[in-house]
PDB file of N, CA, C and O in Angstrom:
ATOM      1  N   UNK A   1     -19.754   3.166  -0.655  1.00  0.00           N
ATOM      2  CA  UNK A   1     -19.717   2.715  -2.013  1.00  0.00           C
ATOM      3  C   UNK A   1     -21.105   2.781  -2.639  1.00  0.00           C
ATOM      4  O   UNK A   1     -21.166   3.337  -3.736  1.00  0.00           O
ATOM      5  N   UNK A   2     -22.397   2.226  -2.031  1.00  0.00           N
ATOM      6  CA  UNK A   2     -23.139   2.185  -2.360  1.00  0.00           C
ATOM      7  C   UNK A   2     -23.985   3.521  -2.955  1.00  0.00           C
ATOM      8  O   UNK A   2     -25.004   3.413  -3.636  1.00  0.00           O
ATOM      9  N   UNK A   3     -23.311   4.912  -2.533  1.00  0.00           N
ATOM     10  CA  UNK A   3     -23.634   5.848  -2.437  1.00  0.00           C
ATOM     11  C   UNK A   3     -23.241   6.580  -4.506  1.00  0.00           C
ATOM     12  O   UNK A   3     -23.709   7.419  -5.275  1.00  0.00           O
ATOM     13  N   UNK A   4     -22.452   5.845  -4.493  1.00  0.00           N
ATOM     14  CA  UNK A   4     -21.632   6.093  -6.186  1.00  0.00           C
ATOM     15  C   UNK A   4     -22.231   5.910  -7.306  1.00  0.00           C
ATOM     16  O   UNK A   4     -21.903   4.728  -7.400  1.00  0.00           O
ATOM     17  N   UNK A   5     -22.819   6.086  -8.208  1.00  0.00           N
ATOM     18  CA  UNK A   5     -23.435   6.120  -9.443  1.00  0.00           C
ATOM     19  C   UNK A   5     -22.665   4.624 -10.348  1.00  0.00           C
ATOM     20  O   UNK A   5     -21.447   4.450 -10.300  1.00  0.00           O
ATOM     21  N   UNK A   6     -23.310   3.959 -10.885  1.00  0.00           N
ATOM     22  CA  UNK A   6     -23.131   2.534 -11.234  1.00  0.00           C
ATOM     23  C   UNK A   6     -22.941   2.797 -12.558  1.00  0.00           C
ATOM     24  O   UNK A   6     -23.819   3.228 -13.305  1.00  0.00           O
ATOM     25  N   UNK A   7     -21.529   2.486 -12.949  1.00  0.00           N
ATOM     26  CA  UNK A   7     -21.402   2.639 -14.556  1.00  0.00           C
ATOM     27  C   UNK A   7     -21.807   1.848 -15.325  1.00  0.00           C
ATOM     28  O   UNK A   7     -21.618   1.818 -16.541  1.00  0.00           O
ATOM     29  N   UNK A   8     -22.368   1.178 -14.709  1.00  0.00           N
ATOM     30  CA  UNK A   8     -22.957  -0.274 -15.468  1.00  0.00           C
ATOM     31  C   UNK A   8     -24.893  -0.192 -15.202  1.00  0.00           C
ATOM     32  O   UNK A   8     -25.755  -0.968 -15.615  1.00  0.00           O
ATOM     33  N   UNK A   9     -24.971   0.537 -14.717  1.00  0.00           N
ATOM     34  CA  UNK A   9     -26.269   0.816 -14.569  1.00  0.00           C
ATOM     35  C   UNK A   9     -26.692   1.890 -14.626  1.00  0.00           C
ATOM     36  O   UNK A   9     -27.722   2.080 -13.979  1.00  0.00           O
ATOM     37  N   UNK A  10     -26.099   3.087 -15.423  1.00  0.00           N
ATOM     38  CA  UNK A  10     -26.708   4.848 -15.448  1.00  0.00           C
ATOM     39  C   UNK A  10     -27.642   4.887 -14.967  1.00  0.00           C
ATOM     40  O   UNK A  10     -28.490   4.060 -15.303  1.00  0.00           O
ATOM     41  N   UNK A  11     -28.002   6.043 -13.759  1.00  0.00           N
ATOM     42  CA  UNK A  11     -28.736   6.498 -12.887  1.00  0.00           C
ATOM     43  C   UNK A  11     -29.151   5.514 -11.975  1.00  0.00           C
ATOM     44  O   UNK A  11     -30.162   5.915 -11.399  1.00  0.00           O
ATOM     45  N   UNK A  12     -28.768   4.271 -11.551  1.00  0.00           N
ATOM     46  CA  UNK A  12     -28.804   3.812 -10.541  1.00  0.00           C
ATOM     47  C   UNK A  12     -27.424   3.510  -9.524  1.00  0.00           C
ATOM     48  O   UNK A  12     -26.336   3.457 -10.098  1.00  0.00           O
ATOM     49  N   UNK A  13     -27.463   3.316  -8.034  1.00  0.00           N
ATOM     50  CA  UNK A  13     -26.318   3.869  -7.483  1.00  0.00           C
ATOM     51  C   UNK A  13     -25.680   2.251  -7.297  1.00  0.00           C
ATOM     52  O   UNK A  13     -26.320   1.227  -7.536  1.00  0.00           O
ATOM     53  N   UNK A  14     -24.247   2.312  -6.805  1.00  0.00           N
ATOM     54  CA  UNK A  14     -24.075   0.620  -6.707  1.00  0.00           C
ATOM     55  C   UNK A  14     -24.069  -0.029  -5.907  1.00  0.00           C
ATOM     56  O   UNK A  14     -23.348   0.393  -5.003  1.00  0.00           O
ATOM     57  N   UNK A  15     -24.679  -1.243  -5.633  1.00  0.00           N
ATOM     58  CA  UNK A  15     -25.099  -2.233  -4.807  1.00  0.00           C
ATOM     59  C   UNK A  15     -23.895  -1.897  -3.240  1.00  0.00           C
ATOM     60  O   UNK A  15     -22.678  -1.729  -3.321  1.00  0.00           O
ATOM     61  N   UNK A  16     -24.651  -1.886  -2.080  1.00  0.00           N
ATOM     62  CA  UNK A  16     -23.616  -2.238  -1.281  1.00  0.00           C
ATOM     63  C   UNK A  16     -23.105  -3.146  -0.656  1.00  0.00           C
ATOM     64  O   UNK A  16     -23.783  -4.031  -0.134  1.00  0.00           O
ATOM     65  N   UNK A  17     -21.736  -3.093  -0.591  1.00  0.00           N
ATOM     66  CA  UNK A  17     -20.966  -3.437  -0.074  1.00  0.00           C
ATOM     67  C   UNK A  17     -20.925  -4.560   0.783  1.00  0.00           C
ATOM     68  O   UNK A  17     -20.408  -4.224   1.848  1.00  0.00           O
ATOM     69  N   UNK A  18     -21.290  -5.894   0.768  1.00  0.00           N
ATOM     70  CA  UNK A  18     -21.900  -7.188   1.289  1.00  0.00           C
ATOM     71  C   UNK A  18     -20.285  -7.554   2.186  1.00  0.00           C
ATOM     72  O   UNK A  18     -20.145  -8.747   2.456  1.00  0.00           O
ATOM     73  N   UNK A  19     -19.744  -7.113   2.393  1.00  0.00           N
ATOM     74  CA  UNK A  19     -18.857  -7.746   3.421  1.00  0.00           C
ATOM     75  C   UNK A  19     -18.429  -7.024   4.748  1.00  0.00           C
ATOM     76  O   UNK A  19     -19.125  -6.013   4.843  1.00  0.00           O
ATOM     77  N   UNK A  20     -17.745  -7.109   5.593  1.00  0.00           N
ATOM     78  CA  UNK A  20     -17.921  -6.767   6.938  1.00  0.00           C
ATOM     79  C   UNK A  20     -16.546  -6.566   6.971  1.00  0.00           C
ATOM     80  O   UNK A  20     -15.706  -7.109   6.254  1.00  0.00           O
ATOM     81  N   UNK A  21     -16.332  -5.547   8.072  1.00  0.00           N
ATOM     82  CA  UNK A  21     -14.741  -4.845   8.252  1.00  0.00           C
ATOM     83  C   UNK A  21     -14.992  -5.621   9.616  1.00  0.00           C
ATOM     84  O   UNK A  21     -16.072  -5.777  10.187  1.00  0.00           O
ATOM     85  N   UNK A  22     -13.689  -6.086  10.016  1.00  0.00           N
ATOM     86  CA  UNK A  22     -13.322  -6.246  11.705  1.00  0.00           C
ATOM     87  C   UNK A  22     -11.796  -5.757  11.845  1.00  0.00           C
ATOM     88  O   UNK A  22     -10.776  -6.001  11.200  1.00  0.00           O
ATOM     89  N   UNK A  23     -12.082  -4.966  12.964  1.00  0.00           N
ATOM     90  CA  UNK A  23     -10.744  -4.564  13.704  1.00  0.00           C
ATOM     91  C   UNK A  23     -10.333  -5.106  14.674  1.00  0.00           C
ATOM     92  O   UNK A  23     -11.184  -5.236  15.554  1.00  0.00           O
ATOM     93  N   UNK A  24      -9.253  -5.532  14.919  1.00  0.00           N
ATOM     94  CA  UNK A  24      -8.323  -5.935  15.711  1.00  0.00           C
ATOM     95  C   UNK A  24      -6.886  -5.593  16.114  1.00  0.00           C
ATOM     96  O   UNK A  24      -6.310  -5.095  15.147  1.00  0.00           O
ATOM     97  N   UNK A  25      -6.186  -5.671  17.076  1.00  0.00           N
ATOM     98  CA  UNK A  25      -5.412  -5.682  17.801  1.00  0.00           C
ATOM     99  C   UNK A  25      -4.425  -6.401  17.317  1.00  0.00           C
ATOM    100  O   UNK A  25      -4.526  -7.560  16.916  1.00  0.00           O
ATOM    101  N   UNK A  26      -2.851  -5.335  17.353  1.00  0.00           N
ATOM    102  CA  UNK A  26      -1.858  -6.548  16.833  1.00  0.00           C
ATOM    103  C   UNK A  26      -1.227  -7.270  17.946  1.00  0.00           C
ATOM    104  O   UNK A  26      -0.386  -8.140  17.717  1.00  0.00           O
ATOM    105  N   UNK A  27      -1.604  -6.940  19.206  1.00  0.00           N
ATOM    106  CA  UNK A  27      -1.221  -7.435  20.964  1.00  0.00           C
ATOM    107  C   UNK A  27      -1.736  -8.833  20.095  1.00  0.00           C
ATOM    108  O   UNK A  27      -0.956  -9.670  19.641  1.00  0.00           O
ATOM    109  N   UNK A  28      -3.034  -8.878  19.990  1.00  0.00           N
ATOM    110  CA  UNK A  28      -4.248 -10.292  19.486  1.00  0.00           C
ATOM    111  C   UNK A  28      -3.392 -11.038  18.241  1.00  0.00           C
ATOM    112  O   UNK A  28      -3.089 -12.228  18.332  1.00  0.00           O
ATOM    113  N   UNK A  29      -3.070 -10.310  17.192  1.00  0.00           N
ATOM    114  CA  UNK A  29      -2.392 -11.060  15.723  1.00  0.00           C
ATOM    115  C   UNK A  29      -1.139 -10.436  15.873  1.00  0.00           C
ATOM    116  O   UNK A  29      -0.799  -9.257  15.968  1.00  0.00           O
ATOM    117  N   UNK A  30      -0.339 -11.849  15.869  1.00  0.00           N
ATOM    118  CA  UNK A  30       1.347 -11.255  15.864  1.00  0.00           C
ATOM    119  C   UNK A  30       1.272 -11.108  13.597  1.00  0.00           C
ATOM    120  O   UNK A  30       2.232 -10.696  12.946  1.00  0.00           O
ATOM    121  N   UNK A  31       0.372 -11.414  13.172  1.00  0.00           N
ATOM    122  CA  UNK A  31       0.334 -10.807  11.669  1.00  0.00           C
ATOM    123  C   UNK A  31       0.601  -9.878  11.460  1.00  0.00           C
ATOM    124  O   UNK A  31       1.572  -9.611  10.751  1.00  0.00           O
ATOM    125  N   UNK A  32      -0.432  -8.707  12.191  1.00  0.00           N
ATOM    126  CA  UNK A  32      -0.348  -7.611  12.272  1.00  0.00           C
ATOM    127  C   UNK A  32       0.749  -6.797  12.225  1.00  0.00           C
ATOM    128  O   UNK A  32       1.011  -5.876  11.451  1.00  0.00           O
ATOM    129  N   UNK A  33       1.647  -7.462  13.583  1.00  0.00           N
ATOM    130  CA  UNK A  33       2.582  -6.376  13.371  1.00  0.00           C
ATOM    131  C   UNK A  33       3.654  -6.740  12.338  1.00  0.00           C
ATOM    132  O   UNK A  33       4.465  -5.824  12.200  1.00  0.00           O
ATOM    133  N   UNK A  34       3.887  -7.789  11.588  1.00  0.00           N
ATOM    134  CA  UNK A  34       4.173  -8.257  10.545  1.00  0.00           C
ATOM    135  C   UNK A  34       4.129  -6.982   9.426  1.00  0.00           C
ATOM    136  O   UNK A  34       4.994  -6.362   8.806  1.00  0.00           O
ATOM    137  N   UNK A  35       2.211  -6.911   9.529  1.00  0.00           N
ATOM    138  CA  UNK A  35       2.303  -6.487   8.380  1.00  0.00           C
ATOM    139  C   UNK A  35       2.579  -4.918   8.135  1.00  0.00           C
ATOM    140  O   UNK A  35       2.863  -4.354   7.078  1.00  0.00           O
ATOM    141  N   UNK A  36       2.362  -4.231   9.792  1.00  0.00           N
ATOM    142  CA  UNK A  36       2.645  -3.015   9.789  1.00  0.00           C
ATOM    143  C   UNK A  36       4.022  -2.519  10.042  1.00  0.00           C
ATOM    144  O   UNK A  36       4.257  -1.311  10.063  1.00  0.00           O
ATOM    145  N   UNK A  37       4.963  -3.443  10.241  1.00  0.00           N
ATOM    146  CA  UNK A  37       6.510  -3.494  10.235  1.00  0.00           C
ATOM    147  C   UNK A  37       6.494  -3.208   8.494  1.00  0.00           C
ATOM    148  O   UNK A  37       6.987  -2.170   8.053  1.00  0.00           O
ATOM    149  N   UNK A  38       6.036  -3.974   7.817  1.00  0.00           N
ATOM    150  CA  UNK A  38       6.492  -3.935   6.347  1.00  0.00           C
ATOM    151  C   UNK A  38       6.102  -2.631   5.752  1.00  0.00           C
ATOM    152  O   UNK A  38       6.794  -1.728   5.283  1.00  0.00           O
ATOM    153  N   UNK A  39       4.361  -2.809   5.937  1.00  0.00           N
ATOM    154  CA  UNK A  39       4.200  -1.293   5.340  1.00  0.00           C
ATOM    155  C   UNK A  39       4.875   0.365   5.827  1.00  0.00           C
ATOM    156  O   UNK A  39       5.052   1.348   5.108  1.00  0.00           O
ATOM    157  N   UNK A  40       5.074   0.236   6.922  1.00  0.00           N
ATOM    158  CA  UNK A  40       6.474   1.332   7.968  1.00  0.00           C
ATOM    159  C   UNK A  40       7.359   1.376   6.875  1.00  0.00           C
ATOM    160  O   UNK A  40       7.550   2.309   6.095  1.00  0.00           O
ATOM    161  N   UNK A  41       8.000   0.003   6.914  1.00  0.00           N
ATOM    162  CA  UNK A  41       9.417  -0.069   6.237  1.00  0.00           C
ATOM    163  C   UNK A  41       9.267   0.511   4.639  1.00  0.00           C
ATOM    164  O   UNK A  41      10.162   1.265   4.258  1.00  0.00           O
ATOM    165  N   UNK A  42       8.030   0.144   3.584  1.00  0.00           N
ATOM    166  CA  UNK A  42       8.287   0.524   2.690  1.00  0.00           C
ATOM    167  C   UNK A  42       8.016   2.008   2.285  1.00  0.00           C
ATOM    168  O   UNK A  42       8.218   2.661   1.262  1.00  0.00           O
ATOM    169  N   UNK A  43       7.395   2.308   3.690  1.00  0.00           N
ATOM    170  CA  UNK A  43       6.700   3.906   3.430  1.00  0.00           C
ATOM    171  C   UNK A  43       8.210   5.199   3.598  1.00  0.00           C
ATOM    172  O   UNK A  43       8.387   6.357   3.221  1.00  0.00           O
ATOM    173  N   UNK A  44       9.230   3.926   4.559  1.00  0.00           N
ATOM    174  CA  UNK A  44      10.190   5.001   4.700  1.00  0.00           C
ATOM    175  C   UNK A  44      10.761   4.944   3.672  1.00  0.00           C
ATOM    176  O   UNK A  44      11.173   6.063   3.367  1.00  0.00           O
ATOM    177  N   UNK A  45      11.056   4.045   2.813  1.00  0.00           N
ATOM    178  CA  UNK A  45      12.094   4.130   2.051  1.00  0.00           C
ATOM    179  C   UNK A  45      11.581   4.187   0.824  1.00  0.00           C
ATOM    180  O   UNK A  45      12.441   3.900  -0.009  1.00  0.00           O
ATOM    181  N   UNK A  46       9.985   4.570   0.110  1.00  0.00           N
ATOM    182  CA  UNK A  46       9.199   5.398  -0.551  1.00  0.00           C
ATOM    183  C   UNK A  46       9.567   7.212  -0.227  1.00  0.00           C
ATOM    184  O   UNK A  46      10.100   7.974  -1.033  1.00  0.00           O
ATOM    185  N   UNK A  47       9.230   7.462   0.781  1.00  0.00           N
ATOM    186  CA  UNK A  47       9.412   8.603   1.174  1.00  0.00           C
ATOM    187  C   UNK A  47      10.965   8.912   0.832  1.00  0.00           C
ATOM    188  O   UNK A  47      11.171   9.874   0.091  1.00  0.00           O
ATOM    189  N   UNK A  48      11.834   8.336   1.206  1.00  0.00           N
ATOM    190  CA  UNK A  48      13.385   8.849   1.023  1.00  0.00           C
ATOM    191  C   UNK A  48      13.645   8.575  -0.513  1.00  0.00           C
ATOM    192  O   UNK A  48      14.507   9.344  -0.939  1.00  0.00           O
ATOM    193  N   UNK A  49      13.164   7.725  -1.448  1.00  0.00           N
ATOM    194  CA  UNK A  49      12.724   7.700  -2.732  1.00  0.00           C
ATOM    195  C   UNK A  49      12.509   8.909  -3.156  1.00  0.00           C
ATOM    196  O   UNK A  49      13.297   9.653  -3.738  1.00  0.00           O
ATOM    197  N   UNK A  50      11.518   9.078  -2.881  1.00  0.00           N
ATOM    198  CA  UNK A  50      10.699  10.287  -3.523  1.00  0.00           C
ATOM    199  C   UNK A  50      10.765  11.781  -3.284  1.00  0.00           C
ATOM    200  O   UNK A  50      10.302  12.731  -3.916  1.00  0.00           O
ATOM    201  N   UNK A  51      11.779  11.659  -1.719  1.00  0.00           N
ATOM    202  CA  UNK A  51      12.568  13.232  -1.456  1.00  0.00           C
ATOM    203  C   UNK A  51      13.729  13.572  -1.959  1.00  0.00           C
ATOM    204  O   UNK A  51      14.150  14.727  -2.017  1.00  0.00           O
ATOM    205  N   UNK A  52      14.496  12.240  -2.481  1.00  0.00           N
ATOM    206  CA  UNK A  52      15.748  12.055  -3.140  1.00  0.00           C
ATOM    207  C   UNK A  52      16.964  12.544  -2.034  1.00  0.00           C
ATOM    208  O   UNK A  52      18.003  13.173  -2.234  1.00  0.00           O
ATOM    209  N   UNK A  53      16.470  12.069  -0.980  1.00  0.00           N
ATOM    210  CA  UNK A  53      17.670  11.598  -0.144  1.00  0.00           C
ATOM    211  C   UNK A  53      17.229  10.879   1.266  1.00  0.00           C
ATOM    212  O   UNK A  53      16.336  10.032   1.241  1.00  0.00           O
ATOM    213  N   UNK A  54      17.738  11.161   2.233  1.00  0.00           N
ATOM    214  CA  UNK A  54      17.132  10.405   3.483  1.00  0.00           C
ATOM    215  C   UNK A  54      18.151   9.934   4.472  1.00  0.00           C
ATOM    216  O   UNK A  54      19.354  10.063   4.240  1.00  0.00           O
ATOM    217  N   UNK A  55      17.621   9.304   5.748  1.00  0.00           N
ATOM    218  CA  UNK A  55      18.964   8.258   6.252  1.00  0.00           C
ATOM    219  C   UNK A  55      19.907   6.563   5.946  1.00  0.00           C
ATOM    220  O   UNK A  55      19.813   5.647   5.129  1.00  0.00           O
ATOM    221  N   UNK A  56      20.462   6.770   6.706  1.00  0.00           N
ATOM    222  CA  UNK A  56      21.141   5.386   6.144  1.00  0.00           C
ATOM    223  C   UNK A  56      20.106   4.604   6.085  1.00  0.00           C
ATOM    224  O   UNK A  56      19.740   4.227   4.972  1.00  0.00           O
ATOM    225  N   UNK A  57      19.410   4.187   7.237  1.00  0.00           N
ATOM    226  CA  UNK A  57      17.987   3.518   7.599  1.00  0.00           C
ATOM    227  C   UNK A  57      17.515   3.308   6.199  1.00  0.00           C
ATOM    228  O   UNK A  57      17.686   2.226   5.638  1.00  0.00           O
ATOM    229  N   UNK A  58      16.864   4.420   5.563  1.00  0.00           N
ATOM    230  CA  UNK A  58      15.735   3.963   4.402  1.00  0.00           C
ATOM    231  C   UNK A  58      16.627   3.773   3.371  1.00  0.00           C
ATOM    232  O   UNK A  58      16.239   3.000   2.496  1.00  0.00           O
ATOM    233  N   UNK A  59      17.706   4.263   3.236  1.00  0.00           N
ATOM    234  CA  UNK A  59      18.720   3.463   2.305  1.00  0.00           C
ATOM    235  C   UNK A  59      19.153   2.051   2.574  1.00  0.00           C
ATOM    236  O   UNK A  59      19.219   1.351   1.564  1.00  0.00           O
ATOM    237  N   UNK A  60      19.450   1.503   3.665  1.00  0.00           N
ATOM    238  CA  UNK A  60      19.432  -0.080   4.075  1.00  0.00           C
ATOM    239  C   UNK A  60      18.204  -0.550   3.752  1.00  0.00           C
ATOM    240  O   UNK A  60      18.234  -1.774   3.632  1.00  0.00           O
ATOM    241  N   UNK A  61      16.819   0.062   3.507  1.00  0.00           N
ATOM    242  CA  UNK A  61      15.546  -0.852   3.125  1.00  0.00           C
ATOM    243  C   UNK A  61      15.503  -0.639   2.160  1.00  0.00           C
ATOM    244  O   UNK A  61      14.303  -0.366   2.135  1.00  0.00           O
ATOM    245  N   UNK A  62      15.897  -0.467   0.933  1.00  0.00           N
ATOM    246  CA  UNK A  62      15.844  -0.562  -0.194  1.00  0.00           C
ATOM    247  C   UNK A  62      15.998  -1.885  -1.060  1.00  0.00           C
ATOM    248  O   UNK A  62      15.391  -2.095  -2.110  1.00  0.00           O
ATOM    249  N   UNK A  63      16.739  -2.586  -0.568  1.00  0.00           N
ATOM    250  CA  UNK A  63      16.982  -4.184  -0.860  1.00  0.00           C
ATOM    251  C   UNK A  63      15.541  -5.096   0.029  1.00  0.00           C
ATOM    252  O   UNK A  63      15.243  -6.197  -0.433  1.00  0.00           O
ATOM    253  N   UNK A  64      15.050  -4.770   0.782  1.00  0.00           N
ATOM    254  CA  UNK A  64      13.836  -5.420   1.026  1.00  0.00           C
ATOM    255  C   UNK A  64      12.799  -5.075   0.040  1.00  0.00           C
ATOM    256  O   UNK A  64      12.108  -5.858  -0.612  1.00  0.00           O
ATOM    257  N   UNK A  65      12.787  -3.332   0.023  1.00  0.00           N
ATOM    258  CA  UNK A  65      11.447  -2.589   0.172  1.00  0.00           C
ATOM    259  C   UNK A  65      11.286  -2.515  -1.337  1.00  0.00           C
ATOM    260  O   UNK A  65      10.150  -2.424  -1.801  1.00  0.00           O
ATOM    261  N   UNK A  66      12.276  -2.545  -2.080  1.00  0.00           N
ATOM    262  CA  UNK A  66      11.783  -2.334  -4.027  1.00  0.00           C
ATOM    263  C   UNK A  66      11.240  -3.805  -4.492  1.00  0.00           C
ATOM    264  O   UNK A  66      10.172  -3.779  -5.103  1.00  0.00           O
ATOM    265  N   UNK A  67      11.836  -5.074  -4.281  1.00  0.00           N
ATOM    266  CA  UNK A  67      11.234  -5.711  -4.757  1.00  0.00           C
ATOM    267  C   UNK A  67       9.871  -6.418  -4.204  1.00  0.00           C
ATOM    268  O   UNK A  67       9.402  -7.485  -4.599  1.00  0.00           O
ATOM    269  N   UNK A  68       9.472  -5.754  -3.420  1.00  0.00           N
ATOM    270  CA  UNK A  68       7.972  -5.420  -2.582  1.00  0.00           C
ATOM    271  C   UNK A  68       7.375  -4.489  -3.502  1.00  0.00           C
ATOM    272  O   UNK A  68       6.581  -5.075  -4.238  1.00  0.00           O
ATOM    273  N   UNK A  69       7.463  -3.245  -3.736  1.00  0.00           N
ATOM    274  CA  UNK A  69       7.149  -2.383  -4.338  1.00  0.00           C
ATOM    275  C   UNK A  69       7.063  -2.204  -5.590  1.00  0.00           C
ATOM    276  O   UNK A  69       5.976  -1.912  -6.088  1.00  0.00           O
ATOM    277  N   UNK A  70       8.359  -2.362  -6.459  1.00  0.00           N
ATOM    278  CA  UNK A  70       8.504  -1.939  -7.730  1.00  0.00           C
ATOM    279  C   UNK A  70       8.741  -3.563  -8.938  1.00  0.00           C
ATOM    280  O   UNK A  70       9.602  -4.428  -9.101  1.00  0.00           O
ATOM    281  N   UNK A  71       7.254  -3.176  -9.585  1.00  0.00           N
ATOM    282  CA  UNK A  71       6.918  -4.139 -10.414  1.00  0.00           C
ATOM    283  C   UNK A  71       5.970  -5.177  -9.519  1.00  0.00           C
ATOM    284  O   UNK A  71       5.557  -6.126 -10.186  1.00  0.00           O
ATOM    285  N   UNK A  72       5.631  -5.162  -8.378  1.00  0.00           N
ATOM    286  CA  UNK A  72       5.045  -5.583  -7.479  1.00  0.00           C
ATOM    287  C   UNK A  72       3.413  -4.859  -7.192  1.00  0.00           C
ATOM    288  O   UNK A  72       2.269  -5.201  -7.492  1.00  0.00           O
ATOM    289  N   UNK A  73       3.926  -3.872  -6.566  1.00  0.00           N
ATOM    290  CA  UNK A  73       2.813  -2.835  -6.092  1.00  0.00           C
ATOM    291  C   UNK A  73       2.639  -1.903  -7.224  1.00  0.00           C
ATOM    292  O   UNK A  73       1.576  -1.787  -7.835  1.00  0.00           O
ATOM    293  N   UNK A  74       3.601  -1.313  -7.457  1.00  0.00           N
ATOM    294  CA  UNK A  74       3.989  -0.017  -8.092  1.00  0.00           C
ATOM    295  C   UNK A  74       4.316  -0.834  -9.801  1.00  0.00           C
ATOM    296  O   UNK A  74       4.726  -1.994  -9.853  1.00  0.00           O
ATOM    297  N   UNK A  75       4.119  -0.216 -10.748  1.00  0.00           N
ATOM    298  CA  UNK A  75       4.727  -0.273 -11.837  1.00  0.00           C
ATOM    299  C   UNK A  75       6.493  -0.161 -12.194  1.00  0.00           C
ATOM    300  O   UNK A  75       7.002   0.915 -11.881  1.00  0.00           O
ATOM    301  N   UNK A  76       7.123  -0.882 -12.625  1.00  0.00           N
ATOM    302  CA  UNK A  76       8.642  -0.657 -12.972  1.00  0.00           C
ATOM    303  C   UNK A  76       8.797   0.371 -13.990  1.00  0.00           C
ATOM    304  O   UNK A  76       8.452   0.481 -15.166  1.00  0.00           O
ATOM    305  N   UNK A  77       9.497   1.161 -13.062  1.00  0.00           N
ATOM    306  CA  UNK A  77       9.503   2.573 -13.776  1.00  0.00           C
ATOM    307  C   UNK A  77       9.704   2.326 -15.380  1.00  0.00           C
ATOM    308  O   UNK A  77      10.212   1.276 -15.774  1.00  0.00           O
ATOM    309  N   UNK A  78       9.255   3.401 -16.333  1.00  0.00           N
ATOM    310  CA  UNK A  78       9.851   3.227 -17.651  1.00  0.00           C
ATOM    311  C   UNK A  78      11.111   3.888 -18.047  1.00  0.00           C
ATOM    312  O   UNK A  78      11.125   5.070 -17.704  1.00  0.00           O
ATOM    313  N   UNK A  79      12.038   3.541 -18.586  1.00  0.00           N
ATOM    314  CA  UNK A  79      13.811   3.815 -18.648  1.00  0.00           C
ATOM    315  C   UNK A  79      13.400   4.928 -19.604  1.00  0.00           C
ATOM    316  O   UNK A  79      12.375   5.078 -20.269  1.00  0.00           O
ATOM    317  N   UNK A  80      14.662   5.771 -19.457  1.00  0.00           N
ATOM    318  CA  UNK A  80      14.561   7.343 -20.148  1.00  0.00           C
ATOM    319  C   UNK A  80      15.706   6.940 -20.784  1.00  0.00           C
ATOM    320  O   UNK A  80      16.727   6.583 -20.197  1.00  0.00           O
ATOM    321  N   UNK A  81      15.520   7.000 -22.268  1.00  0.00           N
ATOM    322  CA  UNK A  81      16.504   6.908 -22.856  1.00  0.00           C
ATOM    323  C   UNK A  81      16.467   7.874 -24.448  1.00  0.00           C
ATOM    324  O   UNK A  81      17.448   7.876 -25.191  1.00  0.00           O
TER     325      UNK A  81
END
């Protein structure tokens, strides 16, 4: 980051990055796999979204995975009318 040109400061670059990454193990945080169960789940049924078809699977996550996603993460699509 620090490496990026500061739009708030032309020709100087921006301050870095004062916080610290740690990695861990989801064996260590049952969070983890929490949270990588969810993001899995919404990536499949993004993907079968966005190929416009898929398996039953990412069609059964659709009732979890949109109101996670849409208007959430993602913007609610705008209606074509």
């Amino acid at each position: 980051m620090q490496f990026l040109p500061d739009p708030a400061r032309p020709g100087e670059f921006m301050n870095p990055f004062m916080g610290s990454i740690e990695f861990a193990d989801s064996k260590d945080h049952p969070q983890l796999q929490v949270a990588d169960w969810a993001a899995g789940a919404t990536r499949q049924w993004a993907q079968w979204m966005a190929g416009g078809g898929g398996d039953q699977f990412s069609r059964d996550l659709e009732s979890v995975a949109r109101p996670w996603l849409i208007d959430g993460i993602w913007p609610a699509p705008v209606s074509e009318t």
